[in-house]
C-alpha positions in Angstrom: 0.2 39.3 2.5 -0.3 37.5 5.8 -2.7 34.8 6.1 -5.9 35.3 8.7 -7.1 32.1 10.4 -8.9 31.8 13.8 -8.0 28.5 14.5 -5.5 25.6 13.0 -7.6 23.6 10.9 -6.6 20.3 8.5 -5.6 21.3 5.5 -4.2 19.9 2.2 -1.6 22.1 0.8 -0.6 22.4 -3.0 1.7 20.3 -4.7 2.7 23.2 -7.0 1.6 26.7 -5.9 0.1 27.7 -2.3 -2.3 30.4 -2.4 -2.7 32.7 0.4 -6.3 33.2 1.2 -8.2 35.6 3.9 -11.9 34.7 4.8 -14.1 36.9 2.3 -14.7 40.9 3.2 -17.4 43.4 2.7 -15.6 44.2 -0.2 -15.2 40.5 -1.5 -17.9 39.8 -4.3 -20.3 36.6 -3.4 -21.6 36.3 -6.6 -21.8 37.2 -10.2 -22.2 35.1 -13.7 -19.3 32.8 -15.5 -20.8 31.5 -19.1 -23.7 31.2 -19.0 -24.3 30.3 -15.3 -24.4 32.3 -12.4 -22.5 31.5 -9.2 -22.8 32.2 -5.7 -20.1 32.0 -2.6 -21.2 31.5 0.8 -19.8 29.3 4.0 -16.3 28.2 1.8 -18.5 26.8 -1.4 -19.1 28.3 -4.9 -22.0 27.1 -6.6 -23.2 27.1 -10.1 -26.2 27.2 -11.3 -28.2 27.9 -14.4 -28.5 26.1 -18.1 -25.2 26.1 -20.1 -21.8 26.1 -20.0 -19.1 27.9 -17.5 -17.2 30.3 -18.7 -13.4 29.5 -19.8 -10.4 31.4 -17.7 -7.3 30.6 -20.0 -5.1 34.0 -19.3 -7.9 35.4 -17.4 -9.1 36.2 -13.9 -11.7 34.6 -12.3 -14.3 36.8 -10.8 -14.0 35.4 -7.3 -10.7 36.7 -7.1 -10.6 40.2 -5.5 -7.8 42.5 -5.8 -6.7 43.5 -1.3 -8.8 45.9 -0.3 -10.6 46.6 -3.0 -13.1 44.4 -4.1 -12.1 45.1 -7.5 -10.5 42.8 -10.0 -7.0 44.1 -12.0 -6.3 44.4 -15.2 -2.9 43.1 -14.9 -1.9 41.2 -12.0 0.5 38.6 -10.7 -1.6 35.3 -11.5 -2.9 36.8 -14.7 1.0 36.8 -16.1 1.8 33.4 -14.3 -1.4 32.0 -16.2 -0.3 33.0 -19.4 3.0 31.9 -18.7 1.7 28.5 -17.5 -0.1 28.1 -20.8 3.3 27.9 -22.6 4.9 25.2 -21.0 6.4 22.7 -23.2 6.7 24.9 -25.7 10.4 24.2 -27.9 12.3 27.0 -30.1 11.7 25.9 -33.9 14.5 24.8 -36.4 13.0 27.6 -38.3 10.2 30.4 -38.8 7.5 27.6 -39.6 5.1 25.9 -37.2 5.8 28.9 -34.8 2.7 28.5 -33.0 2.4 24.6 -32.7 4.1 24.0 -29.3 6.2 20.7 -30.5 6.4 21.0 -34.0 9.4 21.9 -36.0 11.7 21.3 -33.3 15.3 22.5 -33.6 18.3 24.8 -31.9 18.0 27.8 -33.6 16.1 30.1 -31.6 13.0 30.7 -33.8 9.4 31.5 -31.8 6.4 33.0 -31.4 7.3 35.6 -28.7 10.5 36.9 -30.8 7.4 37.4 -34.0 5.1 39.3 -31.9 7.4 41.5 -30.0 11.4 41.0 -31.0 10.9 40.4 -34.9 14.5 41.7 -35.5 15.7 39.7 -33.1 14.1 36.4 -33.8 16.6 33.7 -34.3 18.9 34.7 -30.4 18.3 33.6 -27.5 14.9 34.3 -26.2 14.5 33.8 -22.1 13.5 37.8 -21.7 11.7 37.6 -24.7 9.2 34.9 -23.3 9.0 37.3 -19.8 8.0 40.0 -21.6 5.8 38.4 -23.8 3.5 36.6 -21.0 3.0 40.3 -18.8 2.4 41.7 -22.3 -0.3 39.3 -23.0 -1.6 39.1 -19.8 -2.0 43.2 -20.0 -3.9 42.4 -23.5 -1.2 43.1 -25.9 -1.2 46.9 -24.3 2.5 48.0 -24.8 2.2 50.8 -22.3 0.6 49.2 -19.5 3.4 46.1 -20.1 6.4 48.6 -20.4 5.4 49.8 -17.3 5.4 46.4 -15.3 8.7 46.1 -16.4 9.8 49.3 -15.7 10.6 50.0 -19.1 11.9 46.8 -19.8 9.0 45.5 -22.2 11.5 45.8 -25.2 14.4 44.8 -23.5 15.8 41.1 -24.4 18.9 41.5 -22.9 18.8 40.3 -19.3 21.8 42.7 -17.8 19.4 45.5 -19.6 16.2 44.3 -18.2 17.8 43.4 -14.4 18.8 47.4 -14.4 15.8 48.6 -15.6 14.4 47.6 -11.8 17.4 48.8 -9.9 17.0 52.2 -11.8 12.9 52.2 -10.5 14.0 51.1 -6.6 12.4 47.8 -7.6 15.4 45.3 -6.8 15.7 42.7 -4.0 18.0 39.9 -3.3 16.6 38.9 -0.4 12.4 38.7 -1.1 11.5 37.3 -3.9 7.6 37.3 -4.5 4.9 35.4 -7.2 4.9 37.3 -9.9 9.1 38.5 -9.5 11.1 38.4 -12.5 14.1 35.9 -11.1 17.4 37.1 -12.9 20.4 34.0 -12.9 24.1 35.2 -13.4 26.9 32.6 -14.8 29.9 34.0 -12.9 30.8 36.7 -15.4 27.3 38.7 -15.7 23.4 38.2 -15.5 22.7 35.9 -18.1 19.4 34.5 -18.3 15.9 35.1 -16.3 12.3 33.2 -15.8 9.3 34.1 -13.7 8.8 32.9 -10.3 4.9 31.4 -9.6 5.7 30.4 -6.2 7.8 31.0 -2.6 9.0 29.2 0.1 11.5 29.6 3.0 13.3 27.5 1.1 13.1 27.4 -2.8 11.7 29.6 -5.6 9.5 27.8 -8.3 9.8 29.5 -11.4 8.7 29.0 -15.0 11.4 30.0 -17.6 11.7 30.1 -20.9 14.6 29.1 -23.3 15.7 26.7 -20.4 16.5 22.9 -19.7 15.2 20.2 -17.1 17.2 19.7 -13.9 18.0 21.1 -10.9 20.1 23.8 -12.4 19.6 27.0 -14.3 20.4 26.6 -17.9 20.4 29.9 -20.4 19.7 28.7 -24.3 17.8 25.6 -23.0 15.2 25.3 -25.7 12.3 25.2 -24.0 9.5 26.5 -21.7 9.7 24.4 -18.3 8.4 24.5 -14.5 11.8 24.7 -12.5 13.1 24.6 -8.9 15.7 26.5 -7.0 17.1 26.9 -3.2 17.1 30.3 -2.3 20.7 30.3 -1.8 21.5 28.7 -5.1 24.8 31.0 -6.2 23.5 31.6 -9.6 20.5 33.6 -8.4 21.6 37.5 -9.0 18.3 38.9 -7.8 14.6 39.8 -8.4 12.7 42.0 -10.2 9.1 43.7 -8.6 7.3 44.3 -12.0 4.2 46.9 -11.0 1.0 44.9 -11.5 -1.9 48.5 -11.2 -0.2 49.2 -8.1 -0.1 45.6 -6.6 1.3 42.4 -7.0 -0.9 40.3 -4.5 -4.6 39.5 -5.0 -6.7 37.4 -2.9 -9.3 34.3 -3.8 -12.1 33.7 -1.6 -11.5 30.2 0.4 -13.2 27.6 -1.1 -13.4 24.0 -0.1 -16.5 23.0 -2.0 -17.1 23.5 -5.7 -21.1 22.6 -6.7 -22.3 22.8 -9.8 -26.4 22.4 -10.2 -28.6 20.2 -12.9 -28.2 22.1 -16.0 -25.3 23.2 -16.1 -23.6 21.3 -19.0 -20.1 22.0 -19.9 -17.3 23.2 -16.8 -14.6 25.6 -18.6 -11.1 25.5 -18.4 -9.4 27.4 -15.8 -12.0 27.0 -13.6 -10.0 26.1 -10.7 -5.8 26.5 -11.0 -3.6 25.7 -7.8 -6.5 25.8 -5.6 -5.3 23.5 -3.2 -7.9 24.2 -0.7 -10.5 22.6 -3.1 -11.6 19.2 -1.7 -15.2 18.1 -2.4 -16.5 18.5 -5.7 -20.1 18.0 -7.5 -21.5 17.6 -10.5 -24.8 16.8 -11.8 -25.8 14.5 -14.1 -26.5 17.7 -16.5 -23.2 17.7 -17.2 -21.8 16.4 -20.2 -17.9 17.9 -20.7 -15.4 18.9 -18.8 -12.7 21.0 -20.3 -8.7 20.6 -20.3 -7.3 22.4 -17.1 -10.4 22.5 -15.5 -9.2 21.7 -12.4 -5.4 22.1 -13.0 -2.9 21.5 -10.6 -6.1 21.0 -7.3 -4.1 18.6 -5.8 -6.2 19.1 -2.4 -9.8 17.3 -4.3 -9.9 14.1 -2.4 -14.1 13.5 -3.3 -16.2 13.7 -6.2 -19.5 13.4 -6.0 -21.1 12.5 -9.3 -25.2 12.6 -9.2 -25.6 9.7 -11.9 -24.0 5.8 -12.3 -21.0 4.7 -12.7 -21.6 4.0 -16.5 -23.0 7.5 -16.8 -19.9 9.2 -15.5 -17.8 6.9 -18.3 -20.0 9.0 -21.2 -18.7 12.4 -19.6 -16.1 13.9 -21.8 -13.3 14.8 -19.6 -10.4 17.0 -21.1 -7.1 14.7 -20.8 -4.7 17.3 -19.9 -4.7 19.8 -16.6 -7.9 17.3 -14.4 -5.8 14.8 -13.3 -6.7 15.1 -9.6 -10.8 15.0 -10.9 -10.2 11.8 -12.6 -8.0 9.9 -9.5 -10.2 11.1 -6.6 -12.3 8.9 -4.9 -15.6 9.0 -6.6 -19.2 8.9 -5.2 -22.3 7.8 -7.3 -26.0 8.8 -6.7 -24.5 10.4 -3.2 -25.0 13.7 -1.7 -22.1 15.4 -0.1 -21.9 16.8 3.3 -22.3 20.3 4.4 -19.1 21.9 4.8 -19.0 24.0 8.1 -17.0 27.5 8.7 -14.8 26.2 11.8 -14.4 22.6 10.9 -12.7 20.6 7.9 -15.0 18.0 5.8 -12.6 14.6 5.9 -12.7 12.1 2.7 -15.1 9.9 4.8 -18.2 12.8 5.2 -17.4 13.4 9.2 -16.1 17.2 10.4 -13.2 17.1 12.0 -11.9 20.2 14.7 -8.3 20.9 15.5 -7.7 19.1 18.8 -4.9 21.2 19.7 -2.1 23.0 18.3 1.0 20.4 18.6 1.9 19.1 15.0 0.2 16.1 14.4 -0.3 14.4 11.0 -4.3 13.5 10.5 -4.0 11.0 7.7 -1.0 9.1 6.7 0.1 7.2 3.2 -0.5 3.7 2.7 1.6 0.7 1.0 0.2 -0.2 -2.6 0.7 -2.1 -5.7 1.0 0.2 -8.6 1.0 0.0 -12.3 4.5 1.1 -13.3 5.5 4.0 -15.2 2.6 5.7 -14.3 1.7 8.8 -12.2 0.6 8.2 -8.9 0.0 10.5 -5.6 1.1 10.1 -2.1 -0.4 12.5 0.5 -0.4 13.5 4.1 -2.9 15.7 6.1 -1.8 18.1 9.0 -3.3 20.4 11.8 -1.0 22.8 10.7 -0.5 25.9 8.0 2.7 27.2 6.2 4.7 23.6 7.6 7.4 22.1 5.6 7.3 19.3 4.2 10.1 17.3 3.3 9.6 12.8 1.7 12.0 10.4 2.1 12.7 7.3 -0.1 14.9 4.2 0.9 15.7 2.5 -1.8 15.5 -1.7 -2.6 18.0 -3.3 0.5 19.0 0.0 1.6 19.6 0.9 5.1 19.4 4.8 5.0 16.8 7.0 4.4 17.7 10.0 1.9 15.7 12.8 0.7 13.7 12.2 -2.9 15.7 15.9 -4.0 15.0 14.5 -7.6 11.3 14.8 -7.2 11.1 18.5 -6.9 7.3 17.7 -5.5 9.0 15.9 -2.4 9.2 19.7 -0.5 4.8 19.5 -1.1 2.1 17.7 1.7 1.5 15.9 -2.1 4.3 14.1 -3.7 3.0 12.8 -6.7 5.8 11.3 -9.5 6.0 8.6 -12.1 6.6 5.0 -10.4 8.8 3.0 -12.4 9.6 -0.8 -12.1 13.2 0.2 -10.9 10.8 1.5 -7.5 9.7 -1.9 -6.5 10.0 -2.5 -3.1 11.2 1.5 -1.8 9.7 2.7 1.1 8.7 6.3 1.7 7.8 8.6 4.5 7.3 12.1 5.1 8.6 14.3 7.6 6.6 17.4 8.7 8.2 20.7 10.3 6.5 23.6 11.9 8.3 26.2 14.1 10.9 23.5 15.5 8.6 21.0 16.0 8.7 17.5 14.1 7.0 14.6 13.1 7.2 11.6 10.4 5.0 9.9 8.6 4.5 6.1 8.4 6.7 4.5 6.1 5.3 3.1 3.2 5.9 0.7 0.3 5.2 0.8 -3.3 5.1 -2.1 -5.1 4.9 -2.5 -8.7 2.8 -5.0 -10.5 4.7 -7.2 -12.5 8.1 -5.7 -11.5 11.0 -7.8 -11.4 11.5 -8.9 -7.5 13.5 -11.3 -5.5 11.1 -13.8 -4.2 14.0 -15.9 -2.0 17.0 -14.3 -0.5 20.6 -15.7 0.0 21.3 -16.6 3.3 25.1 -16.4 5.3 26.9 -19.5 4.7 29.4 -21.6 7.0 31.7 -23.9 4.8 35.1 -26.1 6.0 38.4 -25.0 3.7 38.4 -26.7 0.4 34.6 -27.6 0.3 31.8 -26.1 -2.1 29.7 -22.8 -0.4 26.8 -22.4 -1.9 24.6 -18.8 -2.1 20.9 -19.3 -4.1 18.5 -16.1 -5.0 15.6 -16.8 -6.5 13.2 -14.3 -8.7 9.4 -14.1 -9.8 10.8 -13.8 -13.2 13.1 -14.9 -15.7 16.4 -12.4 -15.4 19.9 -12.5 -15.7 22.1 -12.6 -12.4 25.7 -11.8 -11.8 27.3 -12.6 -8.4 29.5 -10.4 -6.8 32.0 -10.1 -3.6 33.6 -7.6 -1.6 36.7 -8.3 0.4 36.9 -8.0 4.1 37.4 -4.5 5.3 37.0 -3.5 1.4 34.2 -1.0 0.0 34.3 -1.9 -3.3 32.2 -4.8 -4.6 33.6 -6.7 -7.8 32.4 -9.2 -10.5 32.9 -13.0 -9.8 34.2 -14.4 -12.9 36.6 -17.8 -11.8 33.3 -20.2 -11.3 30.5 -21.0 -14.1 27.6 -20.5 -11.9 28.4 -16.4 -11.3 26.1 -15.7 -14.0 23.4 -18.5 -12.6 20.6 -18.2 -9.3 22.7 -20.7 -7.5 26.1 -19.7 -7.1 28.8 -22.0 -5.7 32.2 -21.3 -4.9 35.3 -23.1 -3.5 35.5 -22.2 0.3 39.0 -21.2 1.6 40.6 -19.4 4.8 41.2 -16.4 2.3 37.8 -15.9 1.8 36.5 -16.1 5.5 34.6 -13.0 6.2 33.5 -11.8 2.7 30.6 -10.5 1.4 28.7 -11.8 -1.2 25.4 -10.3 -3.2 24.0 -11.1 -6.5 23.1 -8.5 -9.1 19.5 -9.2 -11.0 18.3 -7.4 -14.3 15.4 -7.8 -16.3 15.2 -5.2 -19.0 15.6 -1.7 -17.8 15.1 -2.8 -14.2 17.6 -3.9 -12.3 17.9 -4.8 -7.9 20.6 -6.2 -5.8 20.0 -9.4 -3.3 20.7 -8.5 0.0 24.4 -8.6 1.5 25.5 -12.2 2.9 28.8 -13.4 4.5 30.6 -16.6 3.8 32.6 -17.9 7.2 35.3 -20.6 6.6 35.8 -23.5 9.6 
């Protein structure tokens, strides 16, 4: 499905799943009822209004999706099975057949879970990766068998991957070459096809799947034990191919474009599901009317930069908001007693209220990341803006003293205009930038540092030292905190850095050595740990007169 824009406009893009969105059609509904509200769609904003709650979306469509072309909404479609899918996550195989429904309960190795009860009961207890595919497009077809079995091509009852990979190449359903949302990814471990997952999102570069019976990392992992998000190159050698399942005739449905969400006095409770990967979401409002917001109500919006709130500060506090899946809703900046601007068809609303209008169509970054001081081993985000759509995106990190700049591959979010990840003590003092890449064009970001409050750091550095033969040289370090320290040295022309242990002070801030012609030209640095966290002085030399 290509996307339709009539000019470059700033946009946020997704941290986990880009959607593809066309201006609305004829065909495209503008309006209709959730819970008991009613919304309406007009100018890129959905607005609710009415006395109640929203309705709830979990494994459901929402009715301002429209199936292309059509107007209509499916019955079984790509999203539906990915939301289903999503839904599971962190679910782990049970030591036995009890607890089979509590995600993290009863954990074990043996194989035992819900979608092996419901569908595979005489299989339950073996490994179960095509189990958990077949069980999210048969719940997202409402436990129908027949429309499920024929998604799969015939594959509903098939939980042996080799099986269920043939079942498309026998309906002309194969590729392995263009993989799409919604695509059954099959992995092969050198001898045959041997474990499987769905894929929720596609780039020119990677596949983002969600799999079942798997592992964390960067690698696939058959007999994992678990339901995770995962992250592949499209060249990775263990991909065999991909599956089309046949969602009513179509695997792509469209959203209407939405930038503003508005909900209206009396509305009182926003359901979960409202909003899922909707990175094009940036303003939100809510009303003092409201008194609960659900789990996953906003799930994965990593685009909402404003919320205006029509009440206090210490009336927002009394709001029930679910923990889980409105993370970006709780971190963006908020706005009390305010009204939010209009949002205009051709131009993009900033975080500060003012329009803004593509200048031009050069790549250009709009907003850029900031150095901050951070709590530690907590979640934090780190964006950048651009003029353009569909660019790649690619952070950087250089770590402590470092010279080089590497990419953050660990952070799978580091390919996203969003990279948002877990800041731990061991990050003080790393720098970050992004580089941005549209059709051969390039451009960085500002570099940035994250501090950590609290975090061990090196307050005073050691400084090259000049000493005659047979005299005392003296390196000192010093620290914000108390921490243990361990000197080391690296021979001249050498690359390998080794433990001083001949002198007392090694192990002490202030390290002093004897000075001698041997030792003209070497390197010293001192090694610093405090707990878990541990950083490395920067590189000195010691010359001998």
């Amino acid at each position: 499905m290509s996307t339709i824009r009539t000019k470059i406009l700033p946009v946020i893009f997704s941290v986990l799943f880009v959607l593809s969105v066309m201006p609305a059609t004829a065909n495209a509904a503008t309006s209709g009822t959730s819970g008991k509200t009613k919304w309406t769609y007009s100018n890129n904003t959905i607005t609710f209004s009415g006395s109640g709650a929203t309705g709830s979306y979990s494994g459901k469509e929402v009715p301002w999706m429209t199936e292309k072309g059509s107007g209509a909404t499916t019955s079984l479609s790509a999203k539906k099975v990915i939301s289903v899918a999503e839904d599971e996550l962190r679910y782990i195989e049970k030591a036995s057949n009890s607890n089979l429904y509590d995600k993290r309960a009863n954990a074990g190795n043996r194989n035992y879970t819900k979608y092996a009860a419901e569908l595979f009961p005489s299989l339950q207890s073996n490994p179960w990766c095509d189990m958990f595919v077949s069980w999210c497009v048969w719940t997202a077809a409402g436990k129908n068998q027949n429309t499920a079995n024929k998604a799969l091509c015939g594959g509903l009852h098939s939980a042996y991957t080799p099986n269920s990979a043939n079942k498309y190449k026998a309906a002309g359903r194969w590729t392995t070459t263009n993989p799409k949302v919604g695509d059954q990814v099959f992995f092969q471990n050198g001898t045959r096809i041997s474990h499987t997952g769905l894929v929720y999102k596609v780039t020119d570069e990677a596949i983002y799947t969600i799999e079942g019976n798997t592992l964390g990392g960067k690698h696939s992992s058959a007999n994992g034990g678990e339901v995770l998000r995962k992250m592949y190159a499209r060249s990775y050698w263990k991909i065999a191919g991909y599956g089309h399942p046949i969602y009513n005739g179509s695997s792509e449905a469209e959203d209407l474009p939405i930038t503003k969400v508005e909900f209206k006095e009396g509305v009182t409770e926003l359901g979960g599901y409202l909003f899922t990967h909707r990175s094009d979401v940036k303003t939100v409002v809510i009303p003092k009317s409201v008194k609960e917001i659900a789990p996953y109500a906003f799930s994965y919006c990593e685009g909402i930069k404003d919320v205006y709130y029509a009440g206090t500060a210490s009336e927002w506090k009394k709001v029930k908001v679910g923990s889980i899946g409105n993370y970006y809703i709780e971190h963006a900046d908020m706005h009390y007693g305010k009204t939010a601007p209009a949002v205009s068809s051709t131009n993009e609303v900033s975080a500060d209220g003012k329009s803004q209008t593509s200048t031009g169509s050069a790549l250009k970054i709009l907003s850029q990341p900031s150095s901050i001081t951070v709590e530690g081993n907590k979640l934090h985000l780190f964006s950048v803006t651009t003029n353009a759509l569909n660019a790649t995106y690619r952070w950087q990190v250089k770590e402590g003293s470092g010279k080089k700049w590497r990419f953050f591959s660990e952070k799978w979010t580091a390919r996203t205009a969003n990279l948002h990840f877990t800041v731990t003590p061991e990050m003080n003092g790393w720098k970050f930038r992004c580089k941005v890449t549209k059709d051969g064009d390039s451009v960085k970001s500002k570099s940035f540092t994250v501090k950590v409050a609290g975090a061990l750091s090196i307050t005073k550095q050691p400084s090259n030292t000049t000493a005659s033969a047979g005299k005392k040289a003296v390196f000192k370090v010093k620290t914000n905190k108390a921490a243990q320290y361990q000197w080391q040295y690296k021979k001249t022309g050498s690359k390998k850095w080794k433990k001083i242990k001949s002198t007392g002070t090694a192990k002490s801030p202030n390290l002093k050595i004897k000075a001698t012609v041997k030792k003209n030209g070497y390197k010293y640095r001192c090694k610093i740990t405090s707990g878990n966290t541990v950083v490395y002085s920067k590189t000195v030399s010691l010359k001998v007169k």
